[in-house]
C-alpha positions as CSV (number, residue, x, y, z in Angstrom):
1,X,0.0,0.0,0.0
2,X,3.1,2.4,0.8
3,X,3.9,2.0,-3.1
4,X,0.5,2.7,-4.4
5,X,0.3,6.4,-5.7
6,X,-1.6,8.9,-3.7
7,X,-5.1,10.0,-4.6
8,X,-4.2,13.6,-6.0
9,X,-7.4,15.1,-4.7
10,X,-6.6,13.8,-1.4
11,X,-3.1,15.5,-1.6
12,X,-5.1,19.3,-2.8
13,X,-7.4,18.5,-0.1
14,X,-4.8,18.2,2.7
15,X,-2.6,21.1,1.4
16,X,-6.0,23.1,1.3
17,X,-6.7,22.5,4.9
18,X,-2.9,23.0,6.2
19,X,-3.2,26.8,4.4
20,X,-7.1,26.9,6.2
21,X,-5.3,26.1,9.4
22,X,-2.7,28.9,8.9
23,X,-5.2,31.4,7.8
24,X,-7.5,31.1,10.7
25,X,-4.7,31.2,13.3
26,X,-3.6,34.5,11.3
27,X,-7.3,35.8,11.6
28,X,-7.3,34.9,15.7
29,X,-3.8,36.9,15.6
30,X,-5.3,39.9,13.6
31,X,-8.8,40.0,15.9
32,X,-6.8,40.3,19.4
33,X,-4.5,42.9,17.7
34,X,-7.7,45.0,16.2
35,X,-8.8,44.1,20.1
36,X,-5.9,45.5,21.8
37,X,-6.0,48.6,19.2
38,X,-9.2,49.3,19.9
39,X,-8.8,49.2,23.8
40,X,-6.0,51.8,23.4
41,X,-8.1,54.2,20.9
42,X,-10.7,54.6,23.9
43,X,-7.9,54.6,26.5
44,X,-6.4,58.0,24.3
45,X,-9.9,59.2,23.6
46,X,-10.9,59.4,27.1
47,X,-7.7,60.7,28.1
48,X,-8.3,64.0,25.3
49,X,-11.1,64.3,26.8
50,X,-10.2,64.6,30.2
51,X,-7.8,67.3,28.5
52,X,-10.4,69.1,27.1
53,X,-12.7,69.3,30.1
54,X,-9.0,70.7,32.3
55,X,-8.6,73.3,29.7
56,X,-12.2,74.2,29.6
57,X,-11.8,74.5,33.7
58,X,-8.9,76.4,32.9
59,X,-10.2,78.9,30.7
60,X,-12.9,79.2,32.7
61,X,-10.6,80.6,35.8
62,X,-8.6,82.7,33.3
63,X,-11.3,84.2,31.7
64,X,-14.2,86.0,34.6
65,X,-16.2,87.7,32.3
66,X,-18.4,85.3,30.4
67,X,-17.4,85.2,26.8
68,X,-20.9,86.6,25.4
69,X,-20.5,89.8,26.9
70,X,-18.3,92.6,24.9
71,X,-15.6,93.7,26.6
72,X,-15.2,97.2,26.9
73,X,-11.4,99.2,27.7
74,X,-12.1,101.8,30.1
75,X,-9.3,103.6,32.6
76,X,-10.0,102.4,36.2
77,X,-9.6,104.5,39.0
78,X,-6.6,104.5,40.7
79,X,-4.2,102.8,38.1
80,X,-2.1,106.2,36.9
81,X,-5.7,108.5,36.0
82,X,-8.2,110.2,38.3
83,X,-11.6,109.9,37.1
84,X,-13.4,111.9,35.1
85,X,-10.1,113.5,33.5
86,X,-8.2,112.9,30.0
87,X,-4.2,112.5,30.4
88,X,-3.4,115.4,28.8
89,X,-5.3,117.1,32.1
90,X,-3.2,114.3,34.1
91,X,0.0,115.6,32.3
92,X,-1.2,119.4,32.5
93,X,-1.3,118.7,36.0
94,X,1.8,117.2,36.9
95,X,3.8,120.2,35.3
């Protein structure tokens, strides 16, 4: 029987399976990567937004007057101007 010729459909059936046997480890392999990928996309995700929600805190603190109001410049009293007087009055003054 050991000198009898192979079947050659048996020997395309058998070198069939052995590539369906590597192919299937290779898509276990690819799945726990795409796993492990994804895990670390929503690890980083989460971690931009806690970012965003510090700088948001942080602007917040920075910034006292709420953003929808217009901000006006005006001279406040006591930094270099009386009231109520132009700086060339200030200046007049002072010589």
């Amino acid at each position: 029987m050991a000198d009898e010729p192979e079947n050659l459909t048996l020997l395309h059936l058998r070198a069939i399976d052995i590539k369906l046997d590597r192919l299937a480890e290779d898509v276990r392999e690819i799945k726990t990567r795409v796993g492990i990928l994804e895990q670390q996309y929503a690890s980083v995700s989460t971690r931009i937004d806690n970012i965003d929600a510090r700088l948001d805190r942080i602007e917040n603190r920075l910034d006292p007057v709420p953003r929808h109001v217009p901000r006006v410049k005006q001279d406040r009293p006591g930094k270099g101007r009386p009231p109520g007087r132009s700086s060339s009055q200030v200046n007049d003054a002072r010589t």
